[in-house]
TORTORSE-366133 format. One record per residue: x, z, y negated of N, C-alpha, C, O in turn; residue number from 1. Coordinates in pm, 1 decimal. Example, Ala and Ser with C-alpha at 12.3 -4.5 7.8 and 13.67 -1.06 7.14 Angstrom:
# TORTORSE-366133
site n_c1: 1319.0; n_c3: 780.0; n_c2: 569.0; ca_c1: 1230.0; ca_c3: 780.0; ca_c2: 450.0; c_c1: 1320.0; c_c3: 780.0; c_c2: 330.0; o_c1: 1423.6; o_c3: 846.5; o_c2: 331.9; num: 1
site n_c1: 1285.0; n_c3: 708.0; n_c2: 225.0; ca_c1: 1367.0; ca_c3: 714.0; ca_c2: 106.0; c_c1: 1290.0; c_c3: 787.0; c_c2: -3.0; o_c1: 1340.9; o_c3: 803.9; o_c2: -113.8; num: 2
//
This chain:
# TORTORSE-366133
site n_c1: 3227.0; n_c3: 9026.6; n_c2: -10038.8; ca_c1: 3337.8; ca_c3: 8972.1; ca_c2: -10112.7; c_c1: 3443.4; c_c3: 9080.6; c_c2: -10125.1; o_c1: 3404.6; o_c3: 9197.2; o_c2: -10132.3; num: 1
site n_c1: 3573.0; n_c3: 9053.2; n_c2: -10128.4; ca_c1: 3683.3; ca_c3: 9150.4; ca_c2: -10100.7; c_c1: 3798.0; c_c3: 9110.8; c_c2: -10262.4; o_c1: 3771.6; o_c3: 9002.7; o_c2: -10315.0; num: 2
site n_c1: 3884.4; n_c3: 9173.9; n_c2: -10312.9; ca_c1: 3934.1; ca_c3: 9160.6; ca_c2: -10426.4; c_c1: 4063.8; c_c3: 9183.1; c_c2: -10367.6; o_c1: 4060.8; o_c3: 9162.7; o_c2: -10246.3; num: 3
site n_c1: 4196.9; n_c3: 9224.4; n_c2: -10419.4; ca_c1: 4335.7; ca_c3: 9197.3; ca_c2: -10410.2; c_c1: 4373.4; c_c3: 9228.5; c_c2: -10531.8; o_c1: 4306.0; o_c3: 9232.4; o_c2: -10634.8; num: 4
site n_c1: 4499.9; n_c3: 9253.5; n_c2: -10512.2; ca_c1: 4592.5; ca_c3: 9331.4; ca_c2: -10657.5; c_c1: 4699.3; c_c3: 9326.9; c_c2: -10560.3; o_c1: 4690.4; o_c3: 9395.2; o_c2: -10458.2; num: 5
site n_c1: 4835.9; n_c3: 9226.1; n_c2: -10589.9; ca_c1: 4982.7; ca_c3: 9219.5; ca_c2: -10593.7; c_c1: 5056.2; c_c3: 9259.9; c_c2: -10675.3; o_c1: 5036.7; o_c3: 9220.8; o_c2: -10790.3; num: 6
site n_c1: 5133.6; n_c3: 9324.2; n_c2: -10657.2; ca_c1: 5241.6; ca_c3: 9399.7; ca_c2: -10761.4; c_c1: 5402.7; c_c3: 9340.5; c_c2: -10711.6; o_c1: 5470.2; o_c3: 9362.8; o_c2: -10611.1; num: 7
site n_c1: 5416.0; n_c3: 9291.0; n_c2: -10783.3; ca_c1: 5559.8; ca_c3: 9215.1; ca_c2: -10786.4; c_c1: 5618.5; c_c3: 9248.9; c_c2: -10893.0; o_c1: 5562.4; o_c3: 9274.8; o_c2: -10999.5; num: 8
site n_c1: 5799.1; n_c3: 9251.9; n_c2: -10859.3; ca_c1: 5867.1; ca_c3: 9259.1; ca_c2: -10988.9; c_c1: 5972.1; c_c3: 9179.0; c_c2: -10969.9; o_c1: 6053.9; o_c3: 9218.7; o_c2: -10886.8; num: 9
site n_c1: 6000.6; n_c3: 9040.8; n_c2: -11042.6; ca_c1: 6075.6; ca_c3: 8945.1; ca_c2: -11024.8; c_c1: 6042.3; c_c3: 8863.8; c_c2: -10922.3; o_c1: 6104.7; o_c3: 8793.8; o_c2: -10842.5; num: 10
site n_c1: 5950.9; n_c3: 8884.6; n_c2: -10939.4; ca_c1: 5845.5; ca_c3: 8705.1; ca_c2: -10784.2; c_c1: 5872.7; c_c3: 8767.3; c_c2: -10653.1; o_c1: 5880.3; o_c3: 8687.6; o_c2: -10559.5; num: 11
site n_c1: 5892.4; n_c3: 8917.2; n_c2: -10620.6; ca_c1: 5948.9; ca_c3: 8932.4; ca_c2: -10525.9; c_c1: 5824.6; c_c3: 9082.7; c_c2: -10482.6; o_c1: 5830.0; o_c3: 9190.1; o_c2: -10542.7; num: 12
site n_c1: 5728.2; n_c3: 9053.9; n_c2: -10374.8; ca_c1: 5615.6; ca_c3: 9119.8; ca_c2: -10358.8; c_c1: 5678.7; c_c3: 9273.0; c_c2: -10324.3; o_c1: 5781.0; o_c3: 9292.9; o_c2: -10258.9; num: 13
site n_c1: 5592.5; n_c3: 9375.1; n_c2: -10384.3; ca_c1: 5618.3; ca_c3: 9513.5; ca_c2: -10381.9; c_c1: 5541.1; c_c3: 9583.4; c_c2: -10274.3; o_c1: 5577.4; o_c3: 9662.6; o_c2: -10187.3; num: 14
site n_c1: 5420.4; n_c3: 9530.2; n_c2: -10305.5; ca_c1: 5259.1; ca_c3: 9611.8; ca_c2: -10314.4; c_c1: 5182.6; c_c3: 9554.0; c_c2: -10287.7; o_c1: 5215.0; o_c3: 9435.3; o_c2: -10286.5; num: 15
site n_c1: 5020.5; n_c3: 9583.6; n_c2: -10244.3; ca_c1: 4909.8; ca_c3: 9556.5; ca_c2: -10267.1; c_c1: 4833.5; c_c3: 9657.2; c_c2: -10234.4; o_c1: 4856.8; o_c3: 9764.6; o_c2: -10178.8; num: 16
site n_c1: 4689.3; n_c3: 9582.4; n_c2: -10298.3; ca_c1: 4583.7; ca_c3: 9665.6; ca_c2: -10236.0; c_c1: 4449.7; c_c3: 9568.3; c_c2: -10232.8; o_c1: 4432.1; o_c3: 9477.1; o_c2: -10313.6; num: 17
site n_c1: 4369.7; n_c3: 9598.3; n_c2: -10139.5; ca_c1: 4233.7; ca_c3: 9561.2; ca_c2: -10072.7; c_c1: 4085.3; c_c3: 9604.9; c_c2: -10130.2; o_c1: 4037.5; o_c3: 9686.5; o_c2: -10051.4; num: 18
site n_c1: 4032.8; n_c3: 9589.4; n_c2: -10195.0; ca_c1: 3882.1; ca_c3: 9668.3; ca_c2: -10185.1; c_c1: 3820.5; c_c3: 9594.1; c_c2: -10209.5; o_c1: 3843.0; o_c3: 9488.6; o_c2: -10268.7; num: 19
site n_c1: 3641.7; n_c3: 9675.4; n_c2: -10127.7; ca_c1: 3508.2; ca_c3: 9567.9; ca_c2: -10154.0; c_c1: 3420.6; c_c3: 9673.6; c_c2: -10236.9; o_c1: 3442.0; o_c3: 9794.0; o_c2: -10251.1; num: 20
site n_c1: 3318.0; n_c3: 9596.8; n_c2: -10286.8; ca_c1: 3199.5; ca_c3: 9707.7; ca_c2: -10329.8; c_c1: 3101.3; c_c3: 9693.5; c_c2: -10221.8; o_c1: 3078.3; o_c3: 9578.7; o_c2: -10184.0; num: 21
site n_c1: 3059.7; n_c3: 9759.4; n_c2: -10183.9; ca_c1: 2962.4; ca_c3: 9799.8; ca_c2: -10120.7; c_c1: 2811.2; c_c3: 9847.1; c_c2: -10149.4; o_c1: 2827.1; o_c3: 9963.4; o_c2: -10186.3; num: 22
site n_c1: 2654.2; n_c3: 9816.4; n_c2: -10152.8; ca_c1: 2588.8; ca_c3: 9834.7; ca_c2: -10213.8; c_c1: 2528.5; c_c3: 9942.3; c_c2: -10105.6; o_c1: 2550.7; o_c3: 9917.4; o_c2: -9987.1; num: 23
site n_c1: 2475.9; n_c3: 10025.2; n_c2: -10128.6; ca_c1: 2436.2; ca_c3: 10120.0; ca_c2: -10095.6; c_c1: 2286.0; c_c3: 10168.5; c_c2: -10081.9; o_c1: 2248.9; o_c3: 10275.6; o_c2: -10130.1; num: 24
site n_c1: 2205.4; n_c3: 10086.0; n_c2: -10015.6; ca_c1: 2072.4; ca_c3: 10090.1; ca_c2: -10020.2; c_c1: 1982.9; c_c3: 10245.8; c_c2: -10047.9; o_c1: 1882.5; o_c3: 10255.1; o_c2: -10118.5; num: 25
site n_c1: 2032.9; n_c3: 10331.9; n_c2: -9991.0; ca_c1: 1912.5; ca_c3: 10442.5; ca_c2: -10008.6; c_c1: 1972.0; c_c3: 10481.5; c_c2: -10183.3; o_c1: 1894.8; o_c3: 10514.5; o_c2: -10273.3; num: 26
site n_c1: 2103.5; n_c3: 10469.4; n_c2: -10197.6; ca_c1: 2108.1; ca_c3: 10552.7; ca_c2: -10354.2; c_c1: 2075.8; c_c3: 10461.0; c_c2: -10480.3; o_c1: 2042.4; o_c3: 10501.0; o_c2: -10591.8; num: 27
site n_c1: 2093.7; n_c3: 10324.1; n_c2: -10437.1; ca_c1: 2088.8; ca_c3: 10225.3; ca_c2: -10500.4; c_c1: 2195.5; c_c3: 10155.7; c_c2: -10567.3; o_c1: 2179.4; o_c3: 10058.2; o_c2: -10640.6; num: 28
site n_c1: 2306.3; n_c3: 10210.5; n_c2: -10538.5; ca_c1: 2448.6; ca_c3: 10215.1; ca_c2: -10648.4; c_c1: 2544.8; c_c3: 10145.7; c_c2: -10500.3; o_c1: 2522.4; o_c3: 10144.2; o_c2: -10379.3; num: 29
site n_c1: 2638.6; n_c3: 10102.7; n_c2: -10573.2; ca_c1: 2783.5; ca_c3: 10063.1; ca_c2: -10499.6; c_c1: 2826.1; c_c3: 10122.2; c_c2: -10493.6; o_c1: 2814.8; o_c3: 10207.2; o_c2: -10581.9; num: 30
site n_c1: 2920.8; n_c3: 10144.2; n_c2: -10385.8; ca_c1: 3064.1; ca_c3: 10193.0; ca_c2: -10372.2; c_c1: 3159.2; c_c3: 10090.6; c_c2: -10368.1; o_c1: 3135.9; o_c3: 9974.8; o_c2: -10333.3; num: 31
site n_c1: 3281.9; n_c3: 10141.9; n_c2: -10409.5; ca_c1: 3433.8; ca_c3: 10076.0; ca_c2: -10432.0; c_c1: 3464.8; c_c3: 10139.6; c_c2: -10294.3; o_c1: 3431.9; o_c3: 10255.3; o_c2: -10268.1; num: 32
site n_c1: 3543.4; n_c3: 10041.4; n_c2: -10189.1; ca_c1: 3578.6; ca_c3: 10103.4; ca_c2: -10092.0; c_c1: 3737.9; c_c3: 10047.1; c_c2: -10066.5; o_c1: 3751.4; o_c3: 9937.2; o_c2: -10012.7; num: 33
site n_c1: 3833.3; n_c3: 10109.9; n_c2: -10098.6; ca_c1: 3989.5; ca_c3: 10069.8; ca_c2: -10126.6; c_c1: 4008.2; c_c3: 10038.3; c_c2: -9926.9; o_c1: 4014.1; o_c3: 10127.6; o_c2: -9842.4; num: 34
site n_c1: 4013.5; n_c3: 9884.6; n_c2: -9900.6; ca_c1: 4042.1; ca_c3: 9874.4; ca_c2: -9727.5; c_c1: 4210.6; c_c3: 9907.2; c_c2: -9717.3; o_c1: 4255.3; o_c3: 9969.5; o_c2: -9621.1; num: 35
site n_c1: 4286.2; n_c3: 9864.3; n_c2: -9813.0; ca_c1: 4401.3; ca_c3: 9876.7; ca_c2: -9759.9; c_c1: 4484.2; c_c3: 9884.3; c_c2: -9897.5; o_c1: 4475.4; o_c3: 9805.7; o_c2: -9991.8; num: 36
site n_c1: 4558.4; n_c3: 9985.8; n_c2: -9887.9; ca_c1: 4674.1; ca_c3: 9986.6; ca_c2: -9984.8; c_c1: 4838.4; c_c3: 10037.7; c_c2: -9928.8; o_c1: 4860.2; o_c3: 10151.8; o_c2: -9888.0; num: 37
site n_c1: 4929.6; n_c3: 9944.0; n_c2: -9935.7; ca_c1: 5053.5; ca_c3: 9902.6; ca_c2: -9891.0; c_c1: 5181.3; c_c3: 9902.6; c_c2: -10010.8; o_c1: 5159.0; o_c3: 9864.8; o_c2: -10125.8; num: 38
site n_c1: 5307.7; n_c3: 9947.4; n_c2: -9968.5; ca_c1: 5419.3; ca_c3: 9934.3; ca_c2: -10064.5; c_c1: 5539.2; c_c3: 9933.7; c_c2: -9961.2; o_c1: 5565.7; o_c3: 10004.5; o_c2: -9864.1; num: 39
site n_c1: 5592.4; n_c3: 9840.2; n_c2: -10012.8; ca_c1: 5725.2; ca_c3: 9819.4; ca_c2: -9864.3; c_c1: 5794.3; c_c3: 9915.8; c_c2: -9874.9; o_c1: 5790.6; o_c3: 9977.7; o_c2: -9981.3; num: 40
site n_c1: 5855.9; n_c3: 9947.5; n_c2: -9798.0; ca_c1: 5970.5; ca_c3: 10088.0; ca_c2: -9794.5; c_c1: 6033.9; c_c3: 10074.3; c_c2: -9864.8; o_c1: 6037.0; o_c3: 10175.5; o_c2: -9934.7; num: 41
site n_c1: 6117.0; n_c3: 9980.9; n_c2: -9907.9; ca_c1: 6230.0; ca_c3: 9951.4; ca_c2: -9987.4; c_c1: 6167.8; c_c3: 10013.4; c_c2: -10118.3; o_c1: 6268.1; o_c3: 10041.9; o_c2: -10183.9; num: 42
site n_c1: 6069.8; n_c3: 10045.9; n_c2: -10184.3; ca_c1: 5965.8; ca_c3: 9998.4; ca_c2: -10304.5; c_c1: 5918.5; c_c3: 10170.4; c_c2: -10322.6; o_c1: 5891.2; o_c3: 10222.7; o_c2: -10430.6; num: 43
site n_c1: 5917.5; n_c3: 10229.3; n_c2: -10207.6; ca_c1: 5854.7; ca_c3: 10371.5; ca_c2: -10229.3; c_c1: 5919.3; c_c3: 10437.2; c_c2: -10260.1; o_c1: 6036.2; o_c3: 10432.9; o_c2: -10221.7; num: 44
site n_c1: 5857.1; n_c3: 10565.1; n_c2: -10376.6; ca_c1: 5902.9; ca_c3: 10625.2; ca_c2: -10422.0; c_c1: 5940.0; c_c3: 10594.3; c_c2: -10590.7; o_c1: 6000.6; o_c3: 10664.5; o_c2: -10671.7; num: 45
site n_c1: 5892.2; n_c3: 10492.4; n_c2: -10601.4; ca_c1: 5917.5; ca_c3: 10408.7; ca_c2: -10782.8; c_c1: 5826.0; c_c3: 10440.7; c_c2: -10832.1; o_c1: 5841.6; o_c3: 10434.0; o_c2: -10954.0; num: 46
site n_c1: 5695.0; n_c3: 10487.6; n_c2: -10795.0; ca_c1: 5557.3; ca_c3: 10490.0; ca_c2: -10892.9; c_c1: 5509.7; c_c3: 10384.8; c_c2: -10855.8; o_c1: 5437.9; o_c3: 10347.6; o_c2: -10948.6; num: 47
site n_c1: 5505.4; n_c3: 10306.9; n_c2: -10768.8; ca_c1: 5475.1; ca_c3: 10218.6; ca_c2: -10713.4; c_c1: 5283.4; c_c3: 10223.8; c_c2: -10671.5; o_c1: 5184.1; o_c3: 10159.1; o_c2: -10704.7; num: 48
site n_c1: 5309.8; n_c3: 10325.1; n_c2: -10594.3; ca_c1: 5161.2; ca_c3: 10359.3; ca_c2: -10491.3; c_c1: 5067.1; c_c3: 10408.5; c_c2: -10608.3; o_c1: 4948.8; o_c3: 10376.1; o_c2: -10598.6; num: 49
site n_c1: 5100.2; n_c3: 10471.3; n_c2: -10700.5; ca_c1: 5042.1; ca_c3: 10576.5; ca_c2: -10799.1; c_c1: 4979.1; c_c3: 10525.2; c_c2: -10902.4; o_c1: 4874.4; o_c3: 10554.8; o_c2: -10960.0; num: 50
site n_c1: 5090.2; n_c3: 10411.6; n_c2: -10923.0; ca_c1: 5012.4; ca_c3: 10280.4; ca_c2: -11017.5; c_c1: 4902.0; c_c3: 10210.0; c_c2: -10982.0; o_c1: 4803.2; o_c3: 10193.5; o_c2: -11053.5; num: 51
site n_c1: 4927.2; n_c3: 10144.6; n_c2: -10808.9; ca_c1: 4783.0; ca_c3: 10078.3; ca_c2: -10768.2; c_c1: 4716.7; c_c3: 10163.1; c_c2: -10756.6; o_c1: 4624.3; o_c3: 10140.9; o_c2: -10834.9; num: 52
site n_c1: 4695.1; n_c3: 10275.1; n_c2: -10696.0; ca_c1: 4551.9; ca_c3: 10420.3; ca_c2: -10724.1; c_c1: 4534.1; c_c3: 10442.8; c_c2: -10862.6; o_c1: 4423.8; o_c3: 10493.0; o_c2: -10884.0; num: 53
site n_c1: 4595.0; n_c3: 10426.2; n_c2: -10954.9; ca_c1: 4562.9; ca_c3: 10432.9; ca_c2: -11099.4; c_c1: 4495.1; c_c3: 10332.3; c_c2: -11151.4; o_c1: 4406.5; o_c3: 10358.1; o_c2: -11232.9; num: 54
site n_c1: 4519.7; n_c3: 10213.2; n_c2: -11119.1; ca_c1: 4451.0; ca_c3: 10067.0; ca_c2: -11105.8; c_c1: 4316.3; c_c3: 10031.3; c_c2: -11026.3; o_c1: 4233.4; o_c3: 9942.8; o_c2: -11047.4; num: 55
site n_c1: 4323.1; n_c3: 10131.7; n_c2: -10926.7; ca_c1: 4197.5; ca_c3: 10116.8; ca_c2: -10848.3; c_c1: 4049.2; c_c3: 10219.0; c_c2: -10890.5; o_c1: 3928.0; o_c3: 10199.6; o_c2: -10881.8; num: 56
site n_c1: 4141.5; n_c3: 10340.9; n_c2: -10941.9; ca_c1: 4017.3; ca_c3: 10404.9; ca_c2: -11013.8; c_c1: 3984.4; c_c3: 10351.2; c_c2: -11140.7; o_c1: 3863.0; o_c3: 10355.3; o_c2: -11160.8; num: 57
site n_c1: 4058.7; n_c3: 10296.2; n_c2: -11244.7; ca_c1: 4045.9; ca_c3: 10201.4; ca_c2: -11304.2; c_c1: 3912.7; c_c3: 10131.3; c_c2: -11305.5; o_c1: 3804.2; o_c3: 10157.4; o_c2: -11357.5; num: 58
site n_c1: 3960.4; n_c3: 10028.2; n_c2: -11226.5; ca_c1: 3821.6; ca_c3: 9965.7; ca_c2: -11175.8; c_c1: 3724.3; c_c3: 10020.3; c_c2: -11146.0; o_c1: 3619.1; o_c3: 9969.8; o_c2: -11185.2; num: 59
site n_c1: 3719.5; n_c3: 10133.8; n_c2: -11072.1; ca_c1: 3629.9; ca_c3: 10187.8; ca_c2: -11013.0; c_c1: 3524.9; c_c3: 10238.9; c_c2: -11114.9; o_c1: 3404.0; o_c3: 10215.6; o_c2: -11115.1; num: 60
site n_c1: 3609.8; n_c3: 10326.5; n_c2: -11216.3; ca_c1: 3510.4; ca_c3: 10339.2; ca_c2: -11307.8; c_c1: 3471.8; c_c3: 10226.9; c_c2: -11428.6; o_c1: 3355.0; o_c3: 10227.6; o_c2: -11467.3; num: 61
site n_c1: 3532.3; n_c3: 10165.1; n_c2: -11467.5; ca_c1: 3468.9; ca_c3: 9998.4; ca_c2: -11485.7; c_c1: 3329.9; c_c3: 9946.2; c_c2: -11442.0; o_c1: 3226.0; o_c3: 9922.1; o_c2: -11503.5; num: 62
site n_c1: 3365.9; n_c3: 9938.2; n_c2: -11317.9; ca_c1: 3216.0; ca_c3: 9912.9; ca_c2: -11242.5; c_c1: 3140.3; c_c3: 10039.8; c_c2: -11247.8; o_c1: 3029.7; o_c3: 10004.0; o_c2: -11288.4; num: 63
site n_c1: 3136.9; n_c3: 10166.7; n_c2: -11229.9; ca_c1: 3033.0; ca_c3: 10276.8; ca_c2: -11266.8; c_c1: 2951.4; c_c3: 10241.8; c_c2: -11384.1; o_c1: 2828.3; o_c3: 10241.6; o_c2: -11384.2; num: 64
site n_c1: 3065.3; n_c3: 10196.9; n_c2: -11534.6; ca_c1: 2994.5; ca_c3: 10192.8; ca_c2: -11640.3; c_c1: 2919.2; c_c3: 10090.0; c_c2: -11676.4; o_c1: 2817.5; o_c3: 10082.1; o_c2: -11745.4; num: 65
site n_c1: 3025.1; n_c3: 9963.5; n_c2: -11583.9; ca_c1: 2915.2; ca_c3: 9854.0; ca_c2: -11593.3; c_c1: 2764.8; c_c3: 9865.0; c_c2: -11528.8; o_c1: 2678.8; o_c3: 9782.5; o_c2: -11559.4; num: 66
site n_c1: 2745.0; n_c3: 9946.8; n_c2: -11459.2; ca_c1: 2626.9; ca_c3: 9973.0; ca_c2: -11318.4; c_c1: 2544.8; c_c3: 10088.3; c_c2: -11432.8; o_c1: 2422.3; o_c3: 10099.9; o_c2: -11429.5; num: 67
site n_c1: 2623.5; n_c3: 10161.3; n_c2: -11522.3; ca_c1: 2489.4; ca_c3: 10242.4; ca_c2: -11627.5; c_c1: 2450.4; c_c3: 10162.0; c_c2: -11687.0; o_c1: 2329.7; o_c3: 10138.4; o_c2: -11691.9; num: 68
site n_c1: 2563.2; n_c3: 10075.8; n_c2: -11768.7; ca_c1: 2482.4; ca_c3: 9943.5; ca_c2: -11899.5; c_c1: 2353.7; c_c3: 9926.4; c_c2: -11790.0; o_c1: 2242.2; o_c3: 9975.4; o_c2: -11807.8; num: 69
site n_c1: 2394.5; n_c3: 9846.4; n_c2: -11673.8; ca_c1: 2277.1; ca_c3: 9759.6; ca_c2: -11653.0; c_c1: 2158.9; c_c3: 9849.4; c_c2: -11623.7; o_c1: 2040.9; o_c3: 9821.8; o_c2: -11645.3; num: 70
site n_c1: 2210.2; n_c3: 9967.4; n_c2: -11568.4; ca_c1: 2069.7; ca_c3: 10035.0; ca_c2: -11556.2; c_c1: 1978.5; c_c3: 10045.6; c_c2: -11646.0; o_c1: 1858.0; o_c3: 10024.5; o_c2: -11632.1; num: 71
site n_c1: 2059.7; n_c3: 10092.8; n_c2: -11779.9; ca_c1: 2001.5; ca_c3: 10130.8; ca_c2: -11924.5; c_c1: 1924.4; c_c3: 9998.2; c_c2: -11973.0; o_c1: 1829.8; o_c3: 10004.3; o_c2: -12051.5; num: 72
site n_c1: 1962.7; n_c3: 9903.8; n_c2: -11930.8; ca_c1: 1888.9; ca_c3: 9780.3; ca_c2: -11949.0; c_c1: 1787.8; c_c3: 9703.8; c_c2: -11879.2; o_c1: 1735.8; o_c3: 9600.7; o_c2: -11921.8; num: 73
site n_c1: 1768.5; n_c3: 9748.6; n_c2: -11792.9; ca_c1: 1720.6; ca_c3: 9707.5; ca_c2: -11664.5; c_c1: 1633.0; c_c3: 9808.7; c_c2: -11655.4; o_c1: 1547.1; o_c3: 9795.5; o_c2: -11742.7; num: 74
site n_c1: 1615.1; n_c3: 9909.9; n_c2: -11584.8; ca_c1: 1521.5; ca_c3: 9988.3; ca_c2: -11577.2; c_c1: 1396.0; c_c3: 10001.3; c_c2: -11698.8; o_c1: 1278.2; o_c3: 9997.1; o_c2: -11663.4; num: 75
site n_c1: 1423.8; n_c3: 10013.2; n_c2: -11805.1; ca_c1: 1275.5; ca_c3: 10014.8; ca_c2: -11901.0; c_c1: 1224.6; c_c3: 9909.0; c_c2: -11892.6; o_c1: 1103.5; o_c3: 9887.0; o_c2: -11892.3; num: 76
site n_c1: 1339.1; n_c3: 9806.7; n_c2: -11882.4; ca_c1: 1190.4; ca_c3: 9661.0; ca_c2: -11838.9; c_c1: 1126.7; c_c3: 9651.5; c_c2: -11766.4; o_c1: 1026.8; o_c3: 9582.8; o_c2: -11787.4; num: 77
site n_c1: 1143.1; n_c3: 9705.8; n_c2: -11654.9; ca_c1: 1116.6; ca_c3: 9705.7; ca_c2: -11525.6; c_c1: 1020.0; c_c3: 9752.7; c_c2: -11473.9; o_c1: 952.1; o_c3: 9714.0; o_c2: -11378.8; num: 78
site n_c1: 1010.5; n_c3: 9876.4; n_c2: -11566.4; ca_c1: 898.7; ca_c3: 9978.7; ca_c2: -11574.5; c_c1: 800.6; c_c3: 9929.7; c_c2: -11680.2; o_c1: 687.7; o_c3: 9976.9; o_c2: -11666.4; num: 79
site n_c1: 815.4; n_c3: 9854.1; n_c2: -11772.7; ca_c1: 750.4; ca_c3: 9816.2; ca_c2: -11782.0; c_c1: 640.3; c_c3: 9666.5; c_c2: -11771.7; o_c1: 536.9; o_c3: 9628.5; o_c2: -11826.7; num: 80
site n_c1: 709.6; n_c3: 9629.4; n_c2: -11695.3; ca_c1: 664.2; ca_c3: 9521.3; ca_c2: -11610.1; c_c1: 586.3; c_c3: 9546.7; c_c2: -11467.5; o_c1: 531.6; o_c3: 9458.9; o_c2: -11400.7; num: 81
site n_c1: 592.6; n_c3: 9666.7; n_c2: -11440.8; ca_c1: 523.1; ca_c3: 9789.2; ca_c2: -11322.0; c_c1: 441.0; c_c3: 9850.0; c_c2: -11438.6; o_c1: 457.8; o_c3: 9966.9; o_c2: -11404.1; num: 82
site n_c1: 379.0; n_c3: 9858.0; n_c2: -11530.0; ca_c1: 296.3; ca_c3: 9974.5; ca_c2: -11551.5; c_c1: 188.5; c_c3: 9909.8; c_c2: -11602.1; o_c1: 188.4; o_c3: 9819.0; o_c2: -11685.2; num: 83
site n_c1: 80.0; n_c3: 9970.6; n_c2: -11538.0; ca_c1: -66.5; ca_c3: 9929.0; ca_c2: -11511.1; c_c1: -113.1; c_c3: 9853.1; c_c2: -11625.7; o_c1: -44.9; o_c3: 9892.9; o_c2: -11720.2; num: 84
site n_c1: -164.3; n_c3: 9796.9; n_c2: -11651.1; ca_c1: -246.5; ca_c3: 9693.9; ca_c2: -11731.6; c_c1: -392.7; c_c3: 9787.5; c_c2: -11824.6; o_c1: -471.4; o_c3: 9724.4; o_c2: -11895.2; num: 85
//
């Protein structure tokens, strides 16, 4: 699944950007992987680009903290639903 972020000012497109998460089998964790981030020429140089990378780590760490909650929640059950009888 892939996400999107448009940045417009007055209905009139500036920007975007692209990213997927990615799950990462040997570490167990996702990655945020930004596919594409764009700002028309006309547009560069406003704080434009700096905002969607500010927006994207954003998220990024969003999902990190959401990915500890669940660990913190997830893992002791888990273990104990694995431990010997």
């Amino acid at each position: 699944m892939a996400w999107a972020l448009l940045v417009e000012r007055d209905g009139v497109p500036l920007g975007y950007a692209a990213w997927t998460f990615r799950f990462r089998m040997y570490s167990g964790r996702s990655l945020m992987h930004a596919t594409t981030v764009f700002v028309e020429e006309a547009a560069r140089g406003q704080g434009i680009g700096r905002a969607i990378f500010a927006d994207l780590a954003h998220r990024a760490l969003a999902a990190r903290d959401l990915a500890k909650q669940l660990d913190d929640y997830v893992l002791p059950r888990l273990q104990r639903i694995e431990a010997p009888l």
